[in-house]
C-alpha positions as CSV (number, residue, x, y, z in Angstrom):
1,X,0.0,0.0,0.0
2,X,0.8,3.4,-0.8
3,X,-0.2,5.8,2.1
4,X,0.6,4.1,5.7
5,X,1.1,7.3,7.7
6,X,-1.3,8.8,9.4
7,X,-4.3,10.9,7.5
8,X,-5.6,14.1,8.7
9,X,-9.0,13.0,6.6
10,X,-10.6,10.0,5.0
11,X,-10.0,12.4,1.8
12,X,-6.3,12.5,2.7
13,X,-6.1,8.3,2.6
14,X,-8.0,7.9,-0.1
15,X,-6.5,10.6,-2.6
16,X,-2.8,10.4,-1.1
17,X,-2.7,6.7,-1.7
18,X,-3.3,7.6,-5.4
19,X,0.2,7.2,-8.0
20,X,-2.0,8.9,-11.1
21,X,-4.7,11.5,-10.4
22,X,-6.0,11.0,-14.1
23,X,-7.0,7.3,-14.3
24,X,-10.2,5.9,-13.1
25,X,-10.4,5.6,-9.0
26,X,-14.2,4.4,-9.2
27,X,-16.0,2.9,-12.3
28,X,-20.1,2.5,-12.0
29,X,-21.8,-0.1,-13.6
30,X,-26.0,-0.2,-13.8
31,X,-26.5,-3.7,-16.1
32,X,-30.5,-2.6,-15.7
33,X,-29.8,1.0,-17.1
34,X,-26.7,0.3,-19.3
35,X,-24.5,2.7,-17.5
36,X,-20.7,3.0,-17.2
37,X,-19.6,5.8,-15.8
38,X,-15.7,6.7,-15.2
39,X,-14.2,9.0,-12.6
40,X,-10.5,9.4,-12.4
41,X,-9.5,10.6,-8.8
42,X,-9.4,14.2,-10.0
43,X,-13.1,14.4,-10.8
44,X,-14.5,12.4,-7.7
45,X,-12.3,14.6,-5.8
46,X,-13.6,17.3,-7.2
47,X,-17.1,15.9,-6.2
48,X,-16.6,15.4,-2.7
49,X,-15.0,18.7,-2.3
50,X,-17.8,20.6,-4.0
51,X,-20.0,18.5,-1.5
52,X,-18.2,19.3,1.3
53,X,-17.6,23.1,0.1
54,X,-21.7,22.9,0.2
55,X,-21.9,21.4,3.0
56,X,-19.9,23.9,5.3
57,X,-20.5,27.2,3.4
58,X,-24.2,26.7,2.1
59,X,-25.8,24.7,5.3
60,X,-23.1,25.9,7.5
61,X,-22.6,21.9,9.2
62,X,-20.7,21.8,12.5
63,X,-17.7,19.9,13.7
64,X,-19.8,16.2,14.4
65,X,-23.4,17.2,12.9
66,X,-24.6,14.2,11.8
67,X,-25.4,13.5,7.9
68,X,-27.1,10.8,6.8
69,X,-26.7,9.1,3.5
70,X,-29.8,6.7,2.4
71,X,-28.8,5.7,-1.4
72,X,-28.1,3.4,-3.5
73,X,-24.8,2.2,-4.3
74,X,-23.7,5.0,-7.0
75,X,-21.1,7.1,-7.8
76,X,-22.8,9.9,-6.8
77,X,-22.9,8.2,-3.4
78,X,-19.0,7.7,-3.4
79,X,-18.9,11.6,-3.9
80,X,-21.7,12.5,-1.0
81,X,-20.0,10.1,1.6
82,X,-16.5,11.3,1.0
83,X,-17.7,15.1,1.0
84,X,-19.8,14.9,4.2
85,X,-17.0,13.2,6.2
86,X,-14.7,15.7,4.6
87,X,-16.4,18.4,6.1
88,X,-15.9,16.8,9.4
89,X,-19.3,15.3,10.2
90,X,-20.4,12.4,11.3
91,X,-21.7,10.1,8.8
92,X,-24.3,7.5,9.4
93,X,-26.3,5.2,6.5
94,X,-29.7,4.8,6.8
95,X,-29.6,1.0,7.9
96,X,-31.6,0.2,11.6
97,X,-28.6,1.8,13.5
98,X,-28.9,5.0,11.5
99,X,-32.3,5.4,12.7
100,X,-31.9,5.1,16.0
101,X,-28.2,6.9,16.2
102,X,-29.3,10.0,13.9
103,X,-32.9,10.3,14.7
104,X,-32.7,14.4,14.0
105,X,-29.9,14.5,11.5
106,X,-28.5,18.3,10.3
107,X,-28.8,16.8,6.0
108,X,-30.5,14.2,4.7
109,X,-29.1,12.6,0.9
110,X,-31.6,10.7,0.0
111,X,-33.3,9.4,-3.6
112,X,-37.0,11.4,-4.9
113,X,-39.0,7.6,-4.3
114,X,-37.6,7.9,-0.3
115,X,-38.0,11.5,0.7
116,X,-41.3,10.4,3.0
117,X,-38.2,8.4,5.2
118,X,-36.9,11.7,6.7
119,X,-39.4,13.7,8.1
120,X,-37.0,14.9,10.6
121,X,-34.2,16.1,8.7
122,X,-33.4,20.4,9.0
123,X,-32.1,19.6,5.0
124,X,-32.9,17.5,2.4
125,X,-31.0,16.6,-0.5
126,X,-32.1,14.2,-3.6
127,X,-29.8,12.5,-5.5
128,X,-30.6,11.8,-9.0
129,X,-28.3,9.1,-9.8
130,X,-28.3,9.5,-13.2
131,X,-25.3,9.2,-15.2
132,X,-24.0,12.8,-15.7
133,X,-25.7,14.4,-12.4
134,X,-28.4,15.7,-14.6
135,X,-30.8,17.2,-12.4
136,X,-34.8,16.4,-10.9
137,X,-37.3,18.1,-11.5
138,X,-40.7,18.8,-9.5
139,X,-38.9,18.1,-6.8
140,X,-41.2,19.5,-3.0
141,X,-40.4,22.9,-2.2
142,X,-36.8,22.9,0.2
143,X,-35.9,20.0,-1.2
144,X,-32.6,20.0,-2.8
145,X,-31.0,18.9,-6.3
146,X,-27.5,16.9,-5.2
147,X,-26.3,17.9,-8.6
148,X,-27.8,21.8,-8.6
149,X,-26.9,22.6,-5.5
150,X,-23.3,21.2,-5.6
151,X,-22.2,22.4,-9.0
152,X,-21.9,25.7,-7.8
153,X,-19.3,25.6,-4.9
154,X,-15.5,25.2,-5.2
155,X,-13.8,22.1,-6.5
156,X,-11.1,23.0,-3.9
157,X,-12.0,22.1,-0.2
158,X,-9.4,23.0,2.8
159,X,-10.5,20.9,5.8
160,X,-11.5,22.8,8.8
161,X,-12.6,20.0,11.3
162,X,-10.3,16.7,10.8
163,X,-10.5,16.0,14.2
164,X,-14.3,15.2,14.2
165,X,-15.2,13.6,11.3
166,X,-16.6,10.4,12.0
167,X,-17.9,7.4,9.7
168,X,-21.4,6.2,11.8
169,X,-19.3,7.4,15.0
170,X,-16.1,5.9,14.3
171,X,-13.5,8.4,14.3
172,X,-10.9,9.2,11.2
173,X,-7.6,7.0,12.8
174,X,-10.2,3.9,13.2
175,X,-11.6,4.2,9.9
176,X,-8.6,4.2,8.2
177,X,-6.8,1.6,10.2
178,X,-9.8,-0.7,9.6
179,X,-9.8,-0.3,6.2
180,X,-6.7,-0.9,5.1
181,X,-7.2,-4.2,7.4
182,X,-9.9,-5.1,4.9
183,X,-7.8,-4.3,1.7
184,X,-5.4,-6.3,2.6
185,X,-7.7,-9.6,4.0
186,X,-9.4,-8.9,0.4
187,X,-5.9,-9.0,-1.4
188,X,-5.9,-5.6,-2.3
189,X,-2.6,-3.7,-2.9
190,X,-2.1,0.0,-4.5
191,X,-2.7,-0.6,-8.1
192,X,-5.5,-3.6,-7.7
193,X,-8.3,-3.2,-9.9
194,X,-11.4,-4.6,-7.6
195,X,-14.0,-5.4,-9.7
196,X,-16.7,-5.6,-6.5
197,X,-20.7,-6.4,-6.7
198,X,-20.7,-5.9,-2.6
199,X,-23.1,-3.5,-1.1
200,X,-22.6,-0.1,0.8
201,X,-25.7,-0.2,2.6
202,X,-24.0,0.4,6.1
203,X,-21.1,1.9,7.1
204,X,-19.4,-1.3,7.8
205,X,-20.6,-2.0,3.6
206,X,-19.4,1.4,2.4
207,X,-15.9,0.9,4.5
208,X,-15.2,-2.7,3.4
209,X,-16.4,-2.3,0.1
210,X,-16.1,1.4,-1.0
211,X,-13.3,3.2,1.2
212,X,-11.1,-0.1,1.5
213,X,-9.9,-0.3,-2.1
214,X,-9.6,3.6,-2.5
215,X,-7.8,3.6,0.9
216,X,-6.0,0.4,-0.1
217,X,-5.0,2.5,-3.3
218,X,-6.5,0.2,-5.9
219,X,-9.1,1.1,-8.0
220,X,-13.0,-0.1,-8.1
221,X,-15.4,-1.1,-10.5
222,X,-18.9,-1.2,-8.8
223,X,-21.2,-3.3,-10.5
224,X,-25.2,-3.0,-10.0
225,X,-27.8,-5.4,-11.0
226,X,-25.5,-7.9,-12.7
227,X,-25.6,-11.7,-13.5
228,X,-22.6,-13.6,-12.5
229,X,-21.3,-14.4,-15.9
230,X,-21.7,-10.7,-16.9
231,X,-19.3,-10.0,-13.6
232,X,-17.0,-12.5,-14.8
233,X,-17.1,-10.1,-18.2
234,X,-16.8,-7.1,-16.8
235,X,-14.0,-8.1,-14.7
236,X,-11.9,-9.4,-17.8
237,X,-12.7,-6.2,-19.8
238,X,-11.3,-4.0,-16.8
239,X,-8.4,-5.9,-15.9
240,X,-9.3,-7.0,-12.7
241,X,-7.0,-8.4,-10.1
242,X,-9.8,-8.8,-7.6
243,X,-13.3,-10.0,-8.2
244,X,-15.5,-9.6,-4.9
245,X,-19.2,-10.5,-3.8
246,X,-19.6,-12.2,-7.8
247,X,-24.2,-13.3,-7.2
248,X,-24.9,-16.9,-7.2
249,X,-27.0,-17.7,-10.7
């Protein structure tokens, strides 16, 4: 691995561990959609730091406010999570824990067809999770576009709170330390391409399966509503090294 001192950020493990800011860091696959979508580590950096940029300046988050993430597996998602923890808040996903841990949450990301979830939330934030951040329309009044409301702030972000920042309460040291424990149970090295069907539905999924191989610095391909053989495919195409959570036929 790369990057085995001590990160001030999750940002600063997962973009310092990176050799080539240019090539893909994440790759999306949606087999029900037909989308592939690319991001070198330039352009999801860019996303998380216009998210986190938002966060801070726009909604003016604390050091520790919670922000809960209730999507899909998506790059989009990858963007949001690394952005809200680079702000320095505490990030929880909307599995039973969430509930109960961030029951009045400071922002909400959520999808349009779950917004009735988060009655509670001071801001919400719809994701459209299409392929070029194209945004929702119609959407209730003081309910925000991911992609409109982003796009505006800086693709820069200087981290004022590292200390706080927190993955479902876990703190930035633990986080990182955990992960790379994963990366390397996985087989993952800097340089792996992890072709990776796993899910990111808790913050133990998003750190095992998203932050681990960025940590790790590999690369990964996320692939969404796939057949095994199709996996197997898309694994050879991409020049896999690993091939994780492949679904039984």
């Amino acid at each position: 691995m790369r990057e085995l001192s001590s990160p001030n950020t999750v940002a600063d493990a997962i973009f310092g561990a990176v050799a080539d800011h240019s090539r893909p860091l994440l790759t999306y696959y949606d087999e029900a959609t037909g989308e592939r979508t690319d991001l070198s580590a330039a352009t999801l950096g860019n996303w998380a730091a216009k998210t986190a940029n938002y966060l801070v300046d726009e909604i003016g988050v604390g050091a520790g406010d919670v922000v809960v993430v209730d999507l899909p597996e998506h790059w989009q998602t990858a963007g949001i999570v690394i952005g809200a923890l680079w702000a320095g808040t505490d990030v929880h996903l909307a599995d039973a824990d969430a509930a109960e841990a961030a029951s009045e949450p400071r922002v909400v990301f959520t999808s349009r067809d779950r917004l009735d979830d988060h009655p509670d939330a001071d801001e919400v934030v719809v994701a459209s999770l299409d392929p070029f951040a194209l945004p929702l329309r119609d959407l209730p009044p003081g309910v925000g576009d991911y992609g409109s409301v982003v796009r505006v702030h800086g693709d820069q972000f200087v981290t004022r709170s590292p200390a706080v920042e927190a993955l479902d309460g876990m703190p930035t040291a633990e986080v990182v330390t955990e992960a790379r424990t994963v990366a390397e149970r996985d087989g993952i090295a800097a340089g792996t391409r992890v072709v990776s069907t796993r899910p990111w539905h808790t913050a133990r999924g998003v750190l095992a399966h998203l932050l681990a191989p960025l940590i790790a610095g590999g690369s990964l391909v996320h692939v969404a509503n796939a057949s095994a053989e199709r996996v197997a495919a898309i694994a050879d195409v991409e020049k896999a090294g690993v091939v994780l959570g492949i679904p039984s036929e």
